[in-house]
C-alpha positions as CSV (number, residue, x, y, z in Angstrom):
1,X,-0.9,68.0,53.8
2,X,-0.1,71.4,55.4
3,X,0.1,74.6,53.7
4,X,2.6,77.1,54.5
5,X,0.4,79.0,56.1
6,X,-0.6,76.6,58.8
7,X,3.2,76.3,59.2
8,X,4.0,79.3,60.3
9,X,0.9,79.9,62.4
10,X,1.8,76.7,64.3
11,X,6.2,78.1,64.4
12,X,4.3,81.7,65.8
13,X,2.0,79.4,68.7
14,X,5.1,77.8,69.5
15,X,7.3,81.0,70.0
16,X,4.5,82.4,72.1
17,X,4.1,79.0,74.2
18,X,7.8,78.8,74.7
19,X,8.6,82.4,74.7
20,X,10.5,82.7,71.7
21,X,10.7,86.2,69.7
22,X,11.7,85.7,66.1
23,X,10.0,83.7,63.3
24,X,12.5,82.6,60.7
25,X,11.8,81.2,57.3
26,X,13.6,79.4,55.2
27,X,16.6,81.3,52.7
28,X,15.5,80.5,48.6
29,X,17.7,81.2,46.2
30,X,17.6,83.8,43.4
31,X,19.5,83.8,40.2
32,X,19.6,87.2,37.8
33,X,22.0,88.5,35.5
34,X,23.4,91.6,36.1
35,X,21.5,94.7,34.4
36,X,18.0,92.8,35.1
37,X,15.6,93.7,38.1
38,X,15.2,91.0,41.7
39,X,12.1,91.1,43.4
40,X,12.9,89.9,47.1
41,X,9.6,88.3,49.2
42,X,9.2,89.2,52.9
43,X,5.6,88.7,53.4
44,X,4.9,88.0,56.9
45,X,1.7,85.1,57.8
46,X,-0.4,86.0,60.4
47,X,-3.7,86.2,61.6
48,X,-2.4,89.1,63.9
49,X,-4.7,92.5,62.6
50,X,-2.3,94.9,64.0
51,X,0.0,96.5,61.1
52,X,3.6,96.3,60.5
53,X,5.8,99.0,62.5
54,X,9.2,98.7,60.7
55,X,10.9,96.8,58.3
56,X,14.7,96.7,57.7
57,X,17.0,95.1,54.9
58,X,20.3,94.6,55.4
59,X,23.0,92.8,53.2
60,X,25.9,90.5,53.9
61,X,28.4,89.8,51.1
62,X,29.8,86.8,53.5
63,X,33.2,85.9,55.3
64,X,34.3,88.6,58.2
65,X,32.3,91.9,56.2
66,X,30.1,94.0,58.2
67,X,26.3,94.1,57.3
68,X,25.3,97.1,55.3
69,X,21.5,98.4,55.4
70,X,20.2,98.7,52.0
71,X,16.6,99.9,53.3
72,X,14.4,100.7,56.6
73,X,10.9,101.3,56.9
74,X,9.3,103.5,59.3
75,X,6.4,105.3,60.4
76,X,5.6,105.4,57.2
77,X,8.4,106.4,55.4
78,X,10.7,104.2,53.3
79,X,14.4,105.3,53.1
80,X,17.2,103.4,50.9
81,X,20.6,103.3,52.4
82,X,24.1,104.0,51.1
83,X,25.3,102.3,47.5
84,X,21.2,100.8,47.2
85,X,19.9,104.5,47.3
86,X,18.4,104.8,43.8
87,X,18.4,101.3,42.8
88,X,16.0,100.2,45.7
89,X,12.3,100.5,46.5
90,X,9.8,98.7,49.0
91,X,7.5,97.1,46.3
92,X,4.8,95.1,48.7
93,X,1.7,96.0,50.5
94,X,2.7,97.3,54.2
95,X,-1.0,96.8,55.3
96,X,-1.0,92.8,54.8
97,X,2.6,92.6,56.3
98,X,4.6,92.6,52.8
99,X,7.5,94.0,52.9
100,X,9.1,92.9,49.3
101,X,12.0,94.4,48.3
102,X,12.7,95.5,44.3
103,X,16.3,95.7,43.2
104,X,17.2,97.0,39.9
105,X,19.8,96.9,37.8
106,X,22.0,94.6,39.3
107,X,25.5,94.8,39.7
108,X,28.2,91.8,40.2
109,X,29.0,93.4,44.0
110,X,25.4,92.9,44.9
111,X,25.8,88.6,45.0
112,X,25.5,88.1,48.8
113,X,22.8,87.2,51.5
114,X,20.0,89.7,51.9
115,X,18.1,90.0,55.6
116,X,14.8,91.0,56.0
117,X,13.0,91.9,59.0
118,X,9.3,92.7,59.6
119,X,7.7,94.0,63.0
120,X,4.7,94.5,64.2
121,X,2.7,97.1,66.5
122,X,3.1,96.5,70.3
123,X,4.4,92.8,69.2
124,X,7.9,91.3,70.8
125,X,7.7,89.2,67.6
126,X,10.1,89.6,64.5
127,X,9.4,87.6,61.2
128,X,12.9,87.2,59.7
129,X,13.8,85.8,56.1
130,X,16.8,86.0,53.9
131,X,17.2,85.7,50.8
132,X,20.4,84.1,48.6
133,X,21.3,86.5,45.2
134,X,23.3,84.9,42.8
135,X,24.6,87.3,40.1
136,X,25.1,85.8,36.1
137,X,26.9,87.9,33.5
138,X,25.0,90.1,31.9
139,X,23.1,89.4,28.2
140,X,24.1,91.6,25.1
141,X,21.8,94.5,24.4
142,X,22.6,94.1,21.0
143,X,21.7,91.4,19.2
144,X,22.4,90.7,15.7
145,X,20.4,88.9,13.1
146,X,20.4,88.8,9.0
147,X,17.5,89.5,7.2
148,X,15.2,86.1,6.6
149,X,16.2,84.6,9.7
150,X,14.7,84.3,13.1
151,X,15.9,86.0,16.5
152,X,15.1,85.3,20.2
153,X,14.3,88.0,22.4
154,X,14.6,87.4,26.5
155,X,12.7,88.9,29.1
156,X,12.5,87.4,32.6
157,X,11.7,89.2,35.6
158,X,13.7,87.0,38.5
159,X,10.9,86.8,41.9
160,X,11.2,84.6,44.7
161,X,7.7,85.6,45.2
162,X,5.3,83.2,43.3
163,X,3.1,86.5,42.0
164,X,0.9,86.0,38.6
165,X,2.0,88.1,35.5
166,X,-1.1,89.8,34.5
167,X,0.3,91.2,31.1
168,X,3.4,91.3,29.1
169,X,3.7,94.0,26.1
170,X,6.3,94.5,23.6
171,X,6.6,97.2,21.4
172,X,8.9,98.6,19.1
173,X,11.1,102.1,18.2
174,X,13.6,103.2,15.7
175,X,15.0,106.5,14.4
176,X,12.9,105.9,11.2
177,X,9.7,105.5,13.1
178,X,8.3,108.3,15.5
179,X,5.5,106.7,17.2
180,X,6.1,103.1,19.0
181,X,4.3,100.3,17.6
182,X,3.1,96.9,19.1
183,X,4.6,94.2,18.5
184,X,3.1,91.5,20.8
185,X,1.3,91.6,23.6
186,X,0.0,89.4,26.3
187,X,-3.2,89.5,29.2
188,X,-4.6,87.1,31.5
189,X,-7.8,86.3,31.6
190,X,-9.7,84.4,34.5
191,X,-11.6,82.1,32.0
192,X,-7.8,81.4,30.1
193,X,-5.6,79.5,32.1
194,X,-3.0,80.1,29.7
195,X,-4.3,84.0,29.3
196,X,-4.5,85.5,25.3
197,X,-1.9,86.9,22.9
198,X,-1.2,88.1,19.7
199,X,0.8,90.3,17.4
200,X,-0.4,93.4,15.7
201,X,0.7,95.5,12.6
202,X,3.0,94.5,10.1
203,X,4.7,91.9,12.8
204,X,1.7,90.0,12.6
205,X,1.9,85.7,12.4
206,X,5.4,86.6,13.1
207,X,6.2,86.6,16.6
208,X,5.4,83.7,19.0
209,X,5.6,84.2,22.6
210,X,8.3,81.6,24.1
211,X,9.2,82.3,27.4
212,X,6.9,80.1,30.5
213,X,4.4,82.7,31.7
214,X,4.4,80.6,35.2
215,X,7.8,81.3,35.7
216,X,7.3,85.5,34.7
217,X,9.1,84.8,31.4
218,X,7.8,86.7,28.6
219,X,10.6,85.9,25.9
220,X,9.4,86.1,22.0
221,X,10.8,84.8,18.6
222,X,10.9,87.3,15.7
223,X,10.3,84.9,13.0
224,X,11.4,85.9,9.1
225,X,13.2,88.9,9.8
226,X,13.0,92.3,7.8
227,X,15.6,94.9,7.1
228,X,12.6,97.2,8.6
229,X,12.9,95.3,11.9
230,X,15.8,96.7,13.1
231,X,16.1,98.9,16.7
232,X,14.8,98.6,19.8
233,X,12.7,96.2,21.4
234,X,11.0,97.1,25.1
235,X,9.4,94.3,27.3
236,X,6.8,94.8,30.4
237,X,6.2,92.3,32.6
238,X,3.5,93.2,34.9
239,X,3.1,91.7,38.2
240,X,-0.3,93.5,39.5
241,X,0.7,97.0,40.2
242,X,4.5,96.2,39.5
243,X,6.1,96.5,36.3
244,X,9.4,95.3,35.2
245,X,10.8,96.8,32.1
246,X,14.1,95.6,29.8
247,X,15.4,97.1,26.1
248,X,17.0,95.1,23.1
249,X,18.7,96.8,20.7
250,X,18.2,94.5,17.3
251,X,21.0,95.1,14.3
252,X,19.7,93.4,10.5
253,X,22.2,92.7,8.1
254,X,20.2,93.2,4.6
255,X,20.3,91.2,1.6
256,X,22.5,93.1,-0.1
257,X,25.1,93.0,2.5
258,X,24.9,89.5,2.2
259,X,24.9,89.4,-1.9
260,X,28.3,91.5,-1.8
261,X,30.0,89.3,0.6
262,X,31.2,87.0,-2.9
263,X,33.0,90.3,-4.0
264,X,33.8,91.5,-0.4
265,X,36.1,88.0,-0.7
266,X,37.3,88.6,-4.0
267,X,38.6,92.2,-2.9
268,X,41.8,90.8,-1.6
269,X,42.5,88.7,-4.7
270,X,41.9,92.3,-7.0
271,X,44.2,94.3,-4.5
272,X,46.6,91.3,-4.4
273,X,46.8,91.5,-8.4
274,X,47.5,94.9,-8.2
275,X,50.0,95.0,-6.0
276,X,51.6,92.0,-8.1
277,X,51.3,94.3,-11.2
278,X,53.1,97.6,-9.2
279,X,55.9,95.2,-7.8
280,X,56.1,93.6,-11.3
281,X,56.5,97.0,-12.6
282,X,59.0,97.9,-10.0
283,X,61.2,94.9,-11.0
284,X,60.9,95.8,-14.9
285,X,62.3,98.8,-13.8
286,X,64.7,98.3,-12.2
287,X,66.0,96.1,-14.5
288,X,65.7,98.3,-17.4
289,X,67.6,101.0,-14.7
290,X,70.2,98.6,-14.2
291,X,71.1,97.8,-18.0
292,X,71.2,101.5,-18.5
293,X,73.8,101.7,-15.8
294,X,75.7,99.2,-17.1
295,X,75.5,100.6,-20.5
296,X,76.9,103.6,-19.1
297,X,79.4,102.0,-17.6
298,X,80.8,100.0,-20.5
299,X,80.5,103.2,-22.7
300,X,82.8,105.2,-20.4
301,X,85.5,102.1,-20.2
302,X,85.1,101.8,-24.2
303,X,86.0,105.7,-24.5
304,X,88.8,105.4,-21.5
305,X,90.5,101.9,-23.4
306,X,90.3,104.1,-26.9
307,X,92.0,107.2,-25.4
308,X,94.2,104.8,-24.0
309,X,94.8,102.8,-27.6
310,X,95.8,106.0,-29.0
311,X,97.6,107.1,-26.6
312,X,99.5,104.2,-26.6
313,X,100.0,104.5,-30.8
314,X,100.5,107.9,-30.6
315,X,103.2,106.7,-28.3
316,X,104.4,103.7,-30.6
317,X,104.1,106.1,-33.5
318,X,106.7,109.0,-32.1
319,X,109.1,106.1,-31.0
320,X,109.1,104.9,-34.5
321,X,109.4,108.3,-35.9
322,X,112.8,108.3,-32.9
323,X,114.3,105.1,-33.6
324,X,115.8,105.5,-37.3
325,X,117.4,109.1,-36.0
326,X,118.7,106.7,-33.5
327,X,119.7,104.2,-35.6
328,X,121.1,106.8,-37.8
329,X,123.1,108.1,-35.5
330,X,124.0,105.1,-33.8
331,X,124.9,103.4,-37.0
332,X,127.3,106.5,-37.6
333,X,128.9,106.5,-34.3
334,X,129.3,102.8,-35.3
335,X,131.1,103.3,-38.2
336,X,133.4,106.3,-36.6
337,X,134.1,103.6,-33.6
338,X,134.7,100.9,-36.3
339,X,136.8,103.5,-38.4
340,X,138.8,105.1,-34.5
341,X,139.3,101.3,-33.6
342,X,140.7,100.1,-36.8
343,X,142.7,103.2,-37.2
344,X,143.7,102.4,-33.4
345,X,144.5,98.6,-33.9
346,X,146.7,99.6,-36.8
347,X,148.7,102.5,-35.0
348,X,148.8,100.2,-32.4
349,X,150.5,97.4,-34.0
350,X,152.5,100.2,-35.8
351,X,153.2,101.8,-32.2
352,X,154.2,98.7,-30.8
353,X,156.3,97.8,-33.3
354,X,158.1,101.1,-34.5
355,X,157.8,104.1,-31.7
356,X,158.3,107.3,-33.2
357,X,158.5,110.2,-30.7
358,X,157.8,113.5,-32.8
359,X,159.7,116.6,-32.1
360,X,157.6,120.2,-32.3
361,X,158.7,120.8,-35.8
362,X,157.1,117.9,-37.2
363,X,153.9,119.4,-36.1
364,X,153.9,121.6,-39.2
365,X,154.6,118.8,-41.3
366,X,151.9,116.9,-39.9
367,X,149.2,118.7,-42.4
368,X,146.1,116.4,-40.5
369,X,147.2,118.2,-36.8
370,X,146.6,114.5,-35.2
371,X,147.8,113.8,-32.1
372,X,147.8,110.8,-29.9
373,X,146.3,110.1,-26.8
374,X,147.9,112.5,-24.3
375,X,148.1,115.0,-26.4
376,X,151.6,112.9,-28.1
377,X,151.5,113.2,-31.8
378,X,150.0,110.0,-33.5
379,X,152.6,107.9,-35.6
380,X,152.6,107.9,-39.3
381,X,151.1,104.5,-40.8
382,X,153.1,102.9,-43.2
383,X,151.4,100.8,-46.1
């Protein structure tokens, strides 16, 4: 079975027997979620003892986009390039031909292909390898937990690089506490295969390491949580001399939170019954409003209908008090008109029967001073 050393040793013999100039590996694939740390492998296999010259990364986000350079080594001096300035560092050993590459805090624009290109001294050769990044939402930073339960904690430090972790530490800060304290912590030792760790201090038999130590996860469980337990959480993975670092901030709901969430649910029901009291109160009023009204109302038509009444017998009253003056008088004129037309039917039958025409000196035997109609003297009735 060959190793992957013996593999590229034989692809670098070839290149020289047939006169070929690059030595290309293989892209892998990388997957991190954004706000986590990529460590990038460009370690170059040879037997050659001259020392690496230069080293360039460059990154292509695909389709028709032009290359950008994200970092370039040489003559000793590492520069990062353009939007990678302070988010990029050469993390591997020039002097074995290492020229890893340690992106931090990863952003959704950094998913793409990512070059890498080693050189050595006085050597046509150039060992090439790129690498795939695939970028994942990021994780909250605040996680939530109520008090007696358990909470999961992730730290995973994404390689494409098969590196050992030599230790993983967590420790733990809040506004309460001024010093950090330990809350787990984990070393490898040559006679563990599976290395040593344990909780300290009051988190002690509570937190159990999770995460696969093969695969540079260093996740824990915070087991029976504690209103105490609440702020931030710091992991370190160490890789050798590298050290990757991620914060969790932890929120506990007390108990008593909990206990008052009964009455927190019964709130609406109180404020409910009060607002059914107010509007019940508003309606009794204005009922009560609207009788008075119409009490008012009636009491002012009662007073206009008895002004009205006595107007109108006031009214009845005088024309009583009129009519028998009327009737009087009316009754008198009767009698005259009775007496004038009888008088009148009688000197008429006695006119149309015997015409008398006076002469002037009858007028001063006449002793009434009658006259007729016309100013003619009436005739003298005869029994």
């Amino acid at each position: 079975m060959f190793c992957p050393v013996k593999l590229i040793l034989i692809s670098v013999s070839l290149n020289c027997c047939w006169g070929l100039s690059d030595v290309v590996v293989s892209s892998p694939v990388l997957t991190v979620r954004m706000g986590d740390s990529a460590l990038m492998g460009c370690v170059f296999q040879t037997t050659e003892e001259k020392p690496v010259t230069k080293v360039d990364w460059t990154f292509s986000s695909g389709g028709h986009a032009k290359d950008e350079y994200v970092l370039y080594y040489y003559a000793n001096l590492s520069v990062p390039v353009g939007r990678f300035q302070n988010r990029v560092r050469l993390v591997g050993e020039i002097l074995n031909k290492d020229g890893s590459l340690l992106l931090q805090d990863v952003q959704k624009a950094d998913q793409g292909t990512y070059n890498c290109e080693i050189r050595l001294e006085r050597e046509s050769t150039v060992f090439k390898k790129a690498v795939t990044l695939h970028v994942l939402p990021e994780e909250p930073k605040e996680l939530t937990v109520q008090v007696g339960d358990s909470i999961r904690m992730g730290c995973v430090f994404q390689s494409t690089e098969e590196k050992l972790v030599t230790q993983v530490d967590w420790t733990f800060s809040s506004r309460e506490r001024a010093q950090e304290e330990t809350v787990f912590r984990y070393y490898h030792e040559r006679n563990m295969p599976m290395g040593h760790s344990q909780s300290s201090g009051r988190f002690w038999n509570r937190v159990n390491l999770v995460g696969d130590i093969s695969r540079r996860d260093g996740s824990i469980v915070l087991q029976e949580v504690k209103a105490s337990d609440g702020g931030n959480y710091t992991c370190c993975v160490h890789l050798g001399s590298l050290v990757f670092r991620k914060t969790v901030m932890l929120s506990v709901t007390r108990e008593e939170a909990q206990t008052l969430v009964v009455p927190g649910t019964d709130r609406p029901e109180v404020l409910s019954g009060n607002q059914l009291l107010i509007l019940v109160g508003i309606v009794c009023t204005t009922i009560l409003l609207l009788a008075v009204l119409i009490l008012i109302v009636k009491k002012i038509h009662c007073s206009k209908s008895s002004a009205n009444s006595t107007a109108v017998v006031q009214s009845l009253e005088n024309t009583k008090k009129g009519e028998p003056e009327k009737h009087v008088y009316s009754s008198i004129a009767t009698r005259e008109v009775i007496e004038e037309d009888q008088s009148g039917r009688s000197e008429a039958t006695y006119m149309t029967m015997h015409p008398v025409w006076p002469s002037l000196k009858s007028d001063s035997n006449n002793p009434l001073g009658k006259t007729s109609a016309g100013g003619l003297p009436r005739p003298q009735q005869t029994f």
